[in-house]
MMTF fields as JSON, N, C-alpha, C and O atoms, coordinates in Angstrom:
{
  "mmtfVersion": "1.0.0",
  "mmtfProducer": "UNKNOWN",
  "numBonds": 459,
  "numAtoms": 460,
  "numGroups": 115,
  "numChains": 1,
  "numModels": 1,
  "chainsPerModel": [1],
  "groupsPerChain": [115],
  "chainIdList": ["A"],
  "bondAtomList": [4, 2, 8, 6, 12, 10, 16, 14, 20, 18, 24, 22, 28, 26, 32, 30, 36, 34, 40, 38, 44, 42, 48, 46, 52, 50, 56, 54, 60, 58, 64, 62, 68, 66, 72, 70, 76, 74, 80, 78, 84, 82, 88, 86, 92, 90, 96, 94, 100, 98, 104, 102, 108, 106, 112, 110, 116, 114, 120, 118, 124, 122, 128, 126, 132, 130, 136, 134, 140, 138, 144, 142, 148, 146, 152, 150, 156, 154, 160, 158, 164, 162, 168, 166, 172, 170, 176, 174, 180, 178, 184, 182, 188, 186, 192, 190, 196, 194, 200, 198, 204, 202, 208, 206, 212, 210, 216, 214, 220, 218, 224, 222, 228, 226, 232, 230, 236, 234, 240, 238, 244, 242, 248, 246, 252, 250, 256, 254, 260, 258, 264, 262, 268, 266, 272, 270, 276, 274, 280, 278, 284, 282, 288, 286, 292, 290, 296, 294, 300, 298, 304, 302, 308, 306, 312, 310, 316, 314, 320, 318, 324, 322, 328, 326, 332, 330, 336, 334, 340, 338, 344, 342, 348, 346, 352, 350, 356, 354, 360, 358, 364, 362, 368, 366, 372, 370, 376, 374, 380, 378, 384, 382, 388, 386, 392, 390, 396, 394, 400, 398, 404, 402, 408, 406, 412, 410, 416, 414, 420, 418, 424, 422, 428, 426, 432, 430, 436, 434, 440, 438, 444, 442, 448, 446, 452, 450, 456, 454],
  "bondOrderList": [1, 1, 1, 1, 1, 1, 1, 1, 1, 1, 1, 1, 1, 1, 1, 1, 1, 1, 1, 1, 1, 1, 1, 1, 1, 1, 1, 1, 1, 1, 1, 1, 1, 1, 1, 1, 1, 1, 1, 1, 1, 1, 1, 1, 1, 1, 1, 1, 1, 1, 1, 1, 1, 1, 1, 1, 1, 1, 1, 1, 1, 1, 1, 1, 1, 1, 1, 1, 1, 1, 1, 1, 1, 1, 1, 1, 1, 1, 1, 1, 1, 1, 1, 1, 1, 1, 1, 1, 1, 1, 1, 1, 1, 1, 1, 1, 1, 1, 1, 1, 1, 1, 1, 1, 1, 1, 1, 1, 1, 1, 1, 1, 1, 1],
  "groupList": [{"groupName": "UNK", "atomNameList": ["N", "CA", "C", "O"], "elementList": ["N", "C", "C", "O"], "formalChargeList": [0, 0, 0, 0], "bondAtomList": [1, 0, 2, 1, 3, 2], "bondOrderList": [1, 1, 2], "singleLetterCode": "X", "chemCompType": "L-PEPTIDE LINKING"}],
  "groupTypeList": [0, 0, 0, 0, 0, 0, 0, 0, 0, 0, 0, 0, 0, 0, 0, 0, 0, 0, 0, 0, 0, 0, 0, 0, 0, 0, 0, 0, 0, 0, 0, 0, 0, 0, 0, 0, 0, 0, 0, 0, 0, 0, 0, 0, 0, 0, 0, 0, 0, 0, 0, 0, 0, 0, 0, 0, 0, 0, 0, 0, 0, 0, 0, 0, 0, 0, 0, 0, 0, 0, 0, 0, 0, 0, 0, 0, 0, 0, 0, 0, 0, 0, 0, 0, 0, 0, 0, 0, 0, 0, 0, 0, 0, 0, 0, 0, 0, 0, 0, 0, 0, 0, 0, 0, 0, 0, 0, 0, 0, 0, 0, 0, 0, 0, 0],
  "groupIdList": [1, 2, 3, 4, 5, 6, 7, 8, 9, 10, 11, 12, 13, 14, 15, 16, 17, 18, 19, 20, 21, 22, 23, 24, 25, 26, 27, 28, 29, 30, 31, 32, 33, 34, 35, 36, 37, 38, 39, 40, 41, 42, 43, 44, 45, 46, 47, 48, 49, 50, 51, 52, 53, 54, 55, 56, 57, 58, 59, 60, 61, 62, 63, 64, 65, 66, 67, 68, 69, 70, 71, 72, 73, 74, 75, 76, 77, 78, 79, 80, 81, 82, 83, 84, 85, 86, 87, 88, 89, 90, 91, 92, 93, 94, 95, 96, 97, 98, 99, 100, 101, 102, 103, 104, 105, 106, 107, 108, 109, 110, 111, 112, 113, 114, 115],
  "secStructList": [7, 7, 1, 2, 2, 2, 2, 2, 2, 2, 2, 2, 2, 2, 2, 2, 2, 2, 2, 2, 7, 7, 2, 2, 2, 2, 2, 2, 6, 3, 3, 3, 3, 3, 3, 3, 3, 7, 1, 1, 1, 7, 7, 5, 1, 2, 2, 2, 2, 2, 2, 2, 2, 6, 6, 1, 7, 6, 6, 7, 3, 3, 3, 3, 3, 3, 3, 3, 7, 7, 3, 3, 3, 6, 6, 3, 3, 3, 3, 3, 3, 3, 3, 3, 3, 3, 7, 1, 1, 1, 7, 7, 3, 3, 3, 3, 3, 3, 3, 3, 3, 3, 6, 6, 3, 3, 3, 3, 3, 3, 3, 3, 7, 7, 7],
  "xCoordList": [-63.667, -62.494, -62.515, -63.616, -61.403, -61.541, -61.032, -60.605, -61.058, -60.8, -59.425, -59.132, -58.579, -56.592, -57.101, -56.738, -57.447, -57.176, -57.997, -57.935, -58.804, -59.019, -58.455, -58.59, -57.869, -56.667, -55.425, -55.3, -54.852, -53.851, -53.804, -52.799, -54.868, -55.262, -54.558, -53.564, -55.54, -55.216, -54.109, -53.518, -53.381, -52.277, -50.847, -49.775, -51.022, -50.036, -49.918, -48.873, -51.878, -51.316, -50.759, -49.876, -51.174, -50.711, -48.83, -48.036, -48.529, -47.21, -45.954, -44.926, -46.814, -46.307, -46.176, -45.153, -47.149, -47.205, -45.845, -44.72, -46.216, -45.446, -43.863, -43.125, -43.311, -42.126, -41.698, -40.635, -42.825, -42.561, -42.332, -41.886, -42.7, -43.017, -43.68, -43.348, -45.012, -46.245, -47.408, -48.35, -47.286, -48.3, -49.75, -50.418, -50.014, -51.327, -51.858, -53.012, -50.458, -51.101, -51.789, -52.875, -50.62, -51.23, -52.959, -54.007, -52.355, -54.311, -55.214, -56.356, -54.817, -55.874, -56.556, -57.779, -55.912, -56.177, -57.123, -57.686, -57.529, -58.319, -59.891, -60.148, -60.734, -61.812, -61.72, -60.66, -62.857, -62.673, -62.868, -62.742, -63.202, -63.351, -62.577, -62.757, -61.592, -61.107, -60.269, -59.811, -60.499, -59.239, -58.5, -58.707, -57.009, -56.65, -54.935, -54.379, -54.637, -53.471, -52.161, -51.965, -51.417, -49.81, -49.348, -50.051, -47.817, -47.348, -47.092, -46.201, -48.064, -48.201, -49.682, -50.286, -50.329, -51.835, -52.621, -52.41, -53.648, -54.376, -54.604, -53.84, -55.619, -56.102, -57.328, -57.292, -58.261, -59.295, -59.249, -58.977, -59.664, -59.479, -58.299, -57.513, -58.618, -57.373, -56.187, -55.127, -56.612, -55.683, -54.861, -53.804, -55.248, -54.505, -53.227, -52.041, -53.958, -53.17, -51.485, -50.332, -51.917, -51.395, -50.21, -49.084, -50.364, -49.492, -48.78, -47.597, -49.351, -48.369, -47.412, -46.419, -47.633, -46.73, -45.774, -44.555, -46.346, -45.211, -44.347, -43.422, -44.499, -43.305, -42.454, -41.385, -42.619, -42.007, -40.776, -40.923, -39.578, -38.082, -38.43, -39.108, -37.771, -37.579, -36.299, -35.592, -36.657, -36.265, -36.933, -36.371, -38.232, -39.114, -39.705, -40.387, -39.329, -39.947, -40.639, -40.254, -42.171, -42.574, -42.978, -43.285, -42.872, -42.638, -43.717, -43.44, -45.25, -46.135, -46.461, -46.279, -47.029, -47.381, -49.039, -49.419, -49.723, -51.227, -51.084, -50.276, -52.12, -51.782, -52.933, -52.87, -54.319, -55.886, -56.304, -55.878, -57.738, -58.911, -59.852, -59.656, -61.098, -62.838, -62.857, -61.995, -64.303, -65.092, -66.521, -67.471, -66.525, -67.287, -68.623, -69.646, -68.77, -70.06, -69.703, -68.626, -70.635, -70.465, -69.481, -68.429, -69.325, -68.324, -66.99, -66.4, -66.907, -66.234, -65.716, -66.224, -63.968, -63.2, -61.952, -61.478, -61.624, -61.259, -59.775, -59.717, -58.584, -57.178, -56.185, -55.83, -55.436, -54.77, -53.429, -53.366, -52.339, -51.259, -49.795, -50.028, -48.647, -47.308, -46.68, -46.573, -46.177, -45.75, -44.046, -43.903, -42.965, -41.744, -41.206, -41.085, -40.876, -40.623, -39.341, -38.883, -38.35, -36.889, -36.756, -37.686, -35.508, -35.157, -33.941, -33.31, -33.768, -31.938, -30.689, -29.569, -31.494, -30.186, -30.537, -29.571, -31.625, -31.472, -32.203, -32.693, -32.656, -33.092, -34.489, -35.443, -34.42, -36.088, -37.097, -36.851, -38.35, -39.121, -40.233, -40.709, -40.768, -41.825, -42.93, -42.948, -44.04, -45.414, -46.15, -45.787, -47.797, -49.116, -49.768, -49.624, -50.641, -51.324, -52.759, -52.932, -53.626, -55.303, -55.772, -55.751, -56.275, -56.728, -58.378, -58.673, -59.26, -60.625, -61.108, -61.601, -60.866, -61.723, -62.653, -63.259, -63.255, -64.496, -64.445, -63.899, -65.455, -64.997, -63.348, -62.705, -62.934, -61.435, -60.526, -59.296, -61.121, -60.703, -60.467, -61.163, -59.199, -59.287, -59.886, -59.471, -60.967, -61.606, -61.66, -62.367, -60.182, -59.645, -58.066, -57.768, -57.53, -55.488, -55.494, -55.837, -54.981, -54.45, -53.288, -53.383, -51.941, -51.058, -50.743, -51.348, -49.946, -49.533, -47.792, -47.396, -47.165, -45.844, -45.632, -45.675, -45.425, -44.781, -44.329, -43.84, -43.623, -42.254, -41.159, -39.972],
  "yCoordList": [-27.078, -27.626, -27.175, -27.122, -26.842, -26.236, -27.393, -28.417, -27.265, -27.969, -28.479, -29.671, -27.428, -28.423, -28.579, -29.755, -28.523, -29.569, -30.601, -31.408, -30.692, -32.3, -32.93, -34.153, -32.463, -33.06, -33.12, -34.223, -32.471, -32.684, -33.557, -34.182, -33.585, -34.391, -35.987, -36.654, -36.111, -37.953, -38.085, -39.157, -36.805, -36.783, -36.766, -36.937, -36.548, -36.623, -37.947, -38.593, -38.685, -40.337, -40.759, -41.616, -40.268, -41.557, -41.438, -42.368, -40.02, -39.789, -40.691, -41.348, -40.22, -41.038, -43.046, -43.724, -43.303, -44.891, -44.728, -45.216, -44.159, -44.714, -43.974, -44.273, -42.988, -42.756, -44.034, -43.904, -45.305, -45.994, -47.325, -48.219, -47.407, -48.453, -49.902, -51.087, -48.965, -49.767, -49.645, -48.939, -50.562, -50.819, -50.514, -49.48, -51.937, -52.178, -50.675, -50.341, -49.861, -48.68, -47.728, -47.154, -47.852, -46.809, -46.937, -46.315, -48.317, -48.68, -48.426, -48.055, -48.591, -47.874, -46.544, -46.559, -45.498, -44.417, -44.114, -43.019, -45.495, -45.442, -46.295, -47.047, -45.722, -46.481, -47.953, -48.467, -48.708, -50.145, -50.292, -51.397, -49.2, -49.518, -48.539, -48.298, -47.846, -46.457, -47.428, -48.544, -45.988, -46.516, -45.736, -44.617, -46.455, -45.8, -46.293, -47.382, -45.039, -45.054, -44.348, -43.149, -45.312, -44.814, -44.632, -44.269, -44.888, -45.225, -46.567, -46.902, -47.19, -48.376, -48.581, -47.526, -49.738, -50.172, -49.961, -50.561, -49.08, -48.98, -50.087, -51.05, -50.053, -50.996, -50.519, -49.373, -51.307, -51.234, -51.955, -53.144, -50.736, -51.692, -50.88, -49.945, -51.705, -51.508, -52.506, -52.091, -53.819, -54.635, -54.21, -54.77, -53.455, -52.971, -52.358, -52.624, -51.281, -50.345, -50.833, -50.543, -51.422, -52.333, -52.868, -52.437, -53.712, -54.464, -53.401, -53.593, -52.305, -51.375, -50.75, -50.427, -50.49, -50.0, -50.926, -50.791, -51.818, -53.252, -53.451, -54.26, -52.992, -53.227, -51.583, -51.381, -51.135, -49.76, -49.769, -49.969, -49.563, -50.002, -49.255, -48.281, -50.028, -49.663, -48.184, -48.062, -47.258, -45.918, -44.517, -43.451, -44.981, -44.538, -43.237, -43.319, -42.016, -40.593, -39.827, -39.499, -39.611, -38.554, -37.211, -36.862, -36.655, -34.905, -34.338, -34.379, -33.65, -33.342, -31.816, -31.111, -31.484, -29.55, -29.416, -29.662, -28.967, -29.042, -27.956, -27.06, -27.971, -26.71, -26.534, -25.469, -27.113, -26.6, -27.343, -28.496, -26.646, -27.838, -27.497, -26.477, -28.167, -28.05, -28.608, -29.422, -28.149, -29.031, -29.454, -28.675, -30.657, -31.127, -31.136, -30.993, -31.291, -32.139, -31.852, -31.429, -32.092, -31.989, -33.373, -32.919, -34.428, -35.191, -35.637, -36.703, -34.324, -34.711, -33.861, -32.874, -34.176, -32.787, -33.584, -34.715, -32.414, -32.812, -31.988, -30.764, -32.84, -32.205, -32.12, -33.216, -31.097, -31.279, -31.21, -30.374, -31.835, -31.345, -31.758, -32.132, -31.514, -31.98, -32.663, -32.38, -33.907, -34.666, -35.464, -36.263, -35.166, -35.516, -36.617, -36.773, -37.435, -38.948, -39.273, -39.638, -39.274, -39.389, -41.068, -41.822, -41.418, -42.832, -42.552, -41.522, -43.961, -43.617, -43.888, -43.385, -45.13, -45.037, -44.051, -43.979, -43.34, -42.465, -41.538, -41.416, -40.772, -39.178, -39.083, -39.802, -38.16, -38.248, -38.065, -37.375, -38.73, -37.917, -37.222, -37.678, -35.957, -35.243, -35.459, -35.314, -35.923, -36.279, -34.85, -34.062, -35.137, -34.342, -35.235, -36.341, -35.098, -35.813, -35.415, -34.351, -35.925, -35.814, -36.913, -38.132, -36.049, -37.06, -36.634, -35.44, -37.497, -37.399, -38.006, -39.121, -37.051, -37.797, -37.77, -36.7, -38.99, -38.916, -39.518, -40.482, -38.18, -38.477, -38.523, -37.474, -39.339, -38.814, -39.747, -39.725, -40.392, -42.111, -41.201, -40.272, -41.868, -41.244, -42.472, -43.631, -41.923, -42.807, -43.019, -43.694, -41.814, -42.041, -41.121, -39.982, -42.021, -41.191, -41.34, -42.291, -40.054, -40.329, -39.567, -38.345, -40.193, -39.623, -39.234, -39.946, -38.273, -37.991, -37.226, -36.491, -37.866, -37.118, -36.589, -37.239, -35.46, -34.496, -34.273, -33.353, -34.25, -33.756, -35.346, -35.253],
  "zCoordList": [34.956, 34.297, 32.828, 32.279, 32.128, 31.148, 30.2, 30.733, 28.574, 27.404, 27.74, 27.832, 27.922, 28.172, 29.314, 29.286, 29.992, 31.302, 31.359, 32.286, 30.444, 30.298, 29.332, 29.338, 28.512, 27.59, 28.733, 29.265, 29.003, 29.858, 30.995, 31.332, 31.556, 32.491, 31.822, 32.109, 30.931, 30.488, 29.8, 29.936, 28.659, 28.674, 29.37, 28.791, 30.603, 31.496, 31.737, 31.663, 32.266, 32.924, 31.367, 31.342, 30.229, 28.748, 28.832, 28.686, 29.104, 29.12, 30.286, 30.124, 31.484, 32.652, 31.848, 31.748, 31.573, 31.191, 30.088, 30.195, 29.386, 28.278, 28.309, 27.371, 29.398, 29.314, 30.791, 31.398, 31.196, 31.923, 31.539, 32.257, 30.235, 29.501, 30.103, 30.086, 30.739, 30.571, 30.049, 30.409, 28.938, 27.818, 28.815, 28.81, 29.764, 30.403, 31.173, 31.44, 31.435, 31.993, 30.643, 30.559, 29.642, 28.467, 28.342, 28.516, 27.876, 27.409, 28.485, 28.213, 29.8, 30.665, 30.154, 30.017, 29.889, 29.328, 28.569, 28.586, 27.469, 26.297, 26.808, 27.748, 25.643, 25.77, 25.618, 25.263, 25.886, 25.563, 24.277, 23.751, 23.587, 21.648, 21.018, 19.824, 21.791, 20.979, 19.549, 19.305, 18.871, 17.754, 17.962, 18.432, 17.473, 17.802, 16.653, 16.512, 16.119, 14.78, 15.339, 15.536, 15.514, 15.724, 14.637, 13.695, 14.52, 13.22, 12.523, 11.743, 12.998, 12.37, 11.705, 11.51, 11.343, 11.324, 12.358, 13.411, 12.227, 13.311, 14.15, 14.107, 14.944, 15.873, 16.921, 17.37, 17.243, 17.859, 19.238, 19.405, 20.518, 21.425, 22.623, 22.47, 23.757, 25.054, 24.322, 23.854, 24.345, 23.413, 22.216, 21.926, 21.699, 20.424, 21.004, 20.808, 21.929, 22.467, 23.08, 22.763, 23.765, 24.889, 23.954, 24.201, 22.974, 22.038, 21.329, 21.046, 21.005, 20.366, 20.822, 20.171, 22.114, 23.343, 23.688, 23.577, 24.089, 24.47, 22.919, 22.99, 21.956, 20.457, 21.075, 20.499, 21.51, 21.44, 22.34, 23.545, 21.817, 22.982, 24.355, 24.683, 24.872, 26.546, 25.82, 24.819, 27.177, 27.028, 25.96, 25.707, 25.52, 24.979, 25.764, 26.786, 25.113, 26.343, 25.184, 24.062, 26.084, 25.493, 26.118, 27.258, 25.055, 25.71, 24.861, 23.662, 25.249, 24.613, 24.804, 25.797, 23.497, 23.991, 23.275, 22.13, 24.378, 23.622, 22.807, 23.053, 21.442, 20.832, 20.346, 19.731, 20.233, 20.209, 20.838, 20.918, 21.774, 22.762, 22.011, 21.35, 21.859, 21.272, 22.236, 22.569, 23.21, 23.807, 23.011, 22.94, 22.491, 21.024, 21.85, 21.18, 23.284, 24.288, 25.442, 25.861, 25.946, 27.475, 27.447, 26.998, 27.623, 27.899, 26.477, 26.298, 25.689, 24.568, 24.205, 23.672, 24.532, 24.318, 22.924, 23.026, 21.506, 21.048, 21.18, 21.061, 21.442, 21.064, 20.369, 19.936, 20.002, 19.008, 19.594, 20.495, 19.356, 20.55, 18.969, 17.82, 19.538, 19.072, 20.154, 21.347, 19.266, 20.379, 20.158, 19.233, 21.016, 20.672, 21.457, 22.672, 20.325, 20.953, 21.032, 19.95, 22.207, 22.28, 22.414, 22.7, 22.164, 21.842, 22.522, 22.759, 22.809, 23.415, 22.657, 22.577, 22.006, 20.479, 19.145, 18.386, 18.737, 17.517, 17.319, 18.442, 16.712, 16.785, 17.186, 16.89, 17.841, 18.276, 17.215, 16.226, 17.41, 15.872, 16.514, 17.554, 15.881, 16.159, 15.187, 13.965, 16.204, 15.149, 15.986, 16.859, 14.857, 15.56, 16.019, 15.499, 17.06, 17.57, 17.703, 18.296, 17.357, 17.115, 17.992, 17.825, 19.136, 20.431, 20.575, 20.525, 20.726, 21.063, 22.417, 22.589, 23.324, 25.006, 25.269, 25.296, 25.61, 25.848, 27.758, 28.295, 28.384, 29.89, 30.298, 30.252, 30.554, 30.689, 30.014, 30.054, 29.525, 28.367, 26.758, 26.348, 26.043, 24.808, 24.014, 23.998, 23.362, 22.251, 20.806, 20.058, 20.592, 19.213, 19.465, 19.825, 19.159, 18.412, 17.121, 16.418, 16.814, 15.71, 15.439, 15.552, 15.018, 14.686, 13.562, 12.761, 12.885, 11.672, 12.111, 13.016, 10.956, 10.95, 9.569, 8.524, 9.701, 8.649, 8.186, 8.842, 6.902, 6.504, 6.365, 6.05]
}
């Protein structure tokens, strides 16, 4: 298995959850201690996760493109991807996304938007 396909791998189930808008599935995705930074205050935790997703409107789609893999470890792949978030009432916004998997769980997000 190569570096994107273990990013892609857990990126697809994080995508599937959250263009489904289920929180409890997102946080499946993550470690039980990931941190993990949207565009809000971080948070630590499946719980964090979970609550940040559940604030996010119903009709929430994301559309992701990997764009660097490191494999940091044998069970530790780091990714770098762009990620575009459509809304149904107003413009989509495009962040970066800095994902760290460990095994197939992400154990750190971090987002940044640009510009």
């Amino acid at each position: 298995m190569t570096d994107t396909d273990v990013i892609t791998g857990v990126m697809d189930r994080w995508k599937d959850a959250v263009d489904a808008h289920d929180p409890e599935r997102v946080a499946s995705n993550f470690t039980e201690d990931a941190i993990f930074q949207g565009l809000h205050p971080y948070g630590v935790g499946r719980a964090a996760v979970a609550e940040y997703y559940d604030s996010q409107p119903i009709g929430l789609k994301a559309e992701y493109k990997v764009l660097e893999t490191r494999q940091l470890a044998d069970d530790l792949t780091l990714g770098y991807l762009t990620v575009d978030f459509s809304f149904v009432d107003r413009p989509a916004i495009t962040v970066n996304l800095s994902v760290l998997v460990k095994g197939d769980l992400i154990a750190h997000y971090q987002v940044s938007r640009l510009g």
